[in-house]
C-alpha positions in Angstrom: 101.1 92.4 92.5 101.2 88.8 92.9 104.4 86.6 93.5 104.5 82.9 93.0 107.8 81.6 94.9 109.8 78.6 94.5 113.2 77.3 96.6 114.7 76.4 94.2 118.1 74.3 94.1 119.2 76.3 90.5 117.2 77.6 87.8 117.5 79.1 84.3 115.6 81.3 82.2 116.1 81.0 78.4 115.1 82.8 75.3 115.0 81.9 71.8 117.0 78.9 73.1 119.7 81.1 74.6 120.4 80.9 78.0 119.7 84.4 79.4 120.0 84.3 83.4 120.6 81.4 85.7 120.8 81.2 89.1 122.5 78.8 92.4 120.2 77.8 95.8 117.9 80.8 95.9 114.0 81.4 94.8 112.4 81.6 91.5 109.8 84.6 91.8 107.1 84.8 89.1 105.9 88.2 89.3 102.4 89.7 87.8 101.1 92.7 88.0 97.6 94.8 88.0 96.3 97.8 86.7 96.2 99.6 89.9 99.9 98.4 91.5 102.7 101.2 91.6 105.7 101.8 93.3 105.2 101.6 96.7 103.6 98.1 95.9 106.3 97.4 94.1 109.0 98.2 97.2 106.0 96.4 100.1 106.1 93.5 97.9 110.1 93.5 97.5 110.5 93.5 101.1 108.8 90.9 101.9 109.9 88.4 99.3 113.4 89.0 100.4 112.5 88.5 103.9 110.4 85.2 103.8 112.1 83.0 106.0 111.7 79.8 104.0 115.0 78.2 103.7 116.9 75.5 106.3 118.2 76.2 109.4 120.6 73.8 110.9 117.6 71.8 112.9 116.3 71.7 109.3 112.9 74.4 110.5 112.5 76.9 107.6 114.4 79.7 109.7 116.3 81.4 107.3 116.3 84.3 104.6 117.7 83.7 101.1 120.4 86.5 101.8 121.5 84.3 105.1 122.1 81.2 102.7 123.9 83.3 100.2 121.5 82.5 97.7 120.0 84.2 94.3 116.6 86.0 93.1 115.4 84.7 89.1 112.7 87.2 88.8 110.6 86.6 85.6 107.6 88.7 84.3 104.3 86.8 84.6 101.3 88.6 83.2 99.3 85.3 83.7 99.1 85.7 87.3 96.5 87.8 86.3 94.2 85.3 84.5 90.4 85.4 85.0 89.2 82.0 84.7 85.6 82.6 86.0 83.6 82.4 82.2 84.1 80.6 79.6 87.3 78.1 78.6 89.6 81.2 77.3 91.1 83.3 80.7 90.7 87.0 80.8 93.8 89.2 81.5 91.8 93.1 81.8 93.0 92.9 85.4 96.7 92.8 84.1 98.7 95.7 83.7 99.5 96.6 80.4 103.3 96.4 79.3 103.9 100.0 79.3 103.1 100.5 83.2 104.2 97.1 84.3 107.3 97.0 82.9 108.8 100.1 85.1 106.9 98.0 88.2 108.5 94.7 87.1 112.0 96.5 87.6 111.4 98.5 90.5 110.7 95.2 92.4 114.1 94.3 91.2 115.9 97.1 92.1 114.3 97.3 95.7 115.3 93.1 95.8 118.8 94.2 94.5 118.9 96.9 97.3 118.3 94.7 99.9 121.6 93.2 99.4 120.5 90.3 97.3 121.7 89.2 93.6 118.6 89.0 91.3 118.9 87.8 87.8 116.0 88.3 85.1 114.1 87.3 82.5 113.8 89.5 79.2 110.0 91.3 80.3 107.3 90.9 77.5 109.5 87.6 75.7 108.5 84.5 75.5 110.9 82.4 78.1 111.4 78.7 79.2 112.4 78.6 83.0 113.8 75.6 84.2 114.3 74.8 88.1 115.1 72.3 90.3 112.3 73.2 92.6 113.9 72.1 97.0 111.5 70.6 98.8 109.5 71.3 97.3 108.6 75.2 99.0 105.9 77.3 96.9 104.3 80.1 98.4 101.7 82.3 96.7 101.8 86.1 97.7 99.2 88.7 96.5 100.2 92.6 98.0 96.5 93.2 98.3 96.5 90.2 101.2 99.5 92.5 102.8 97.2 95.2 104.0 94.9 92.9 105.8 94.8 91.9 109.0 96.2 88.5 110.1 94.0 87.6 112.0 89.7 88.6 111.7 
């Protein structure tokens, strides 16, 4: 799996011009997902999303959790993370999963952010959305699971 993340001060997420989820002071996660993720990926990945310490502390260090702040999860399916740009002009998604397995991953990374105590609104999987956010700071982080089993440090 791989997870873009954004602070965000607010975001929305809209389809067909109707606004579907929105969220406060929290993080945008755009979440794509491979052939060969399952469920414990799914939980690994979960985990450490809600535990990335990226928000303000009082000294203003990123020191803090998004369940500290109080803040939100907008999860939103993102098969494009998955886009193979190496040949030609036109990217490649064969290392995406295909709806029918990612779909069940998509909301068991939900559930397992849910479970850790934190509000996470979503997207509508497989449609064709318009986020907007208010991106604070501005804080992106890119997180692939498969850089999660290696070591820190060679």
């Amino acid at each position: 799996m791989r997870a873009v993340i954004q602070r965000v001060q607010r975001a929305a997420v809209s389809v067909a011009g109707a606004q579907v989820a929105g969220i406060g002071p929290g993080m945008v996660v755009l979440l794509g997902i491979a052939r060969d993720d399952d469920a414990a990926t799914a939980a690994r990945l979960a985990e450490r999303v809600a535990g990335l310490r990226i928000f303000d502390d009082g000294a203003g260090r990123m020191n803090l959790d998004v369940a500290t702040i109080g803040g939100a999860v907008l999860c939103i399916s993102q098969f494009t993370l998955y886009g193979d740009v190496r040949r030609g002009r036109r990217p490649s998604f064969e290392a995406a999963a295909p709806a029918a397995q990612a779909q069940p991953l998509y909301e068991a990374f939900v559930a397992a952010v849910r479970g850790a105590g934190i509000p996470c609104a979503t997207g509508v999987f497989g449609a064709e959305m318009q986020v907007e956010l208010v991106n604070d700071g501005p804080v992106t982080l890119f997180v692939d699971s498969a850089d999660l089993e290696r070591p820190r440090r060679a």
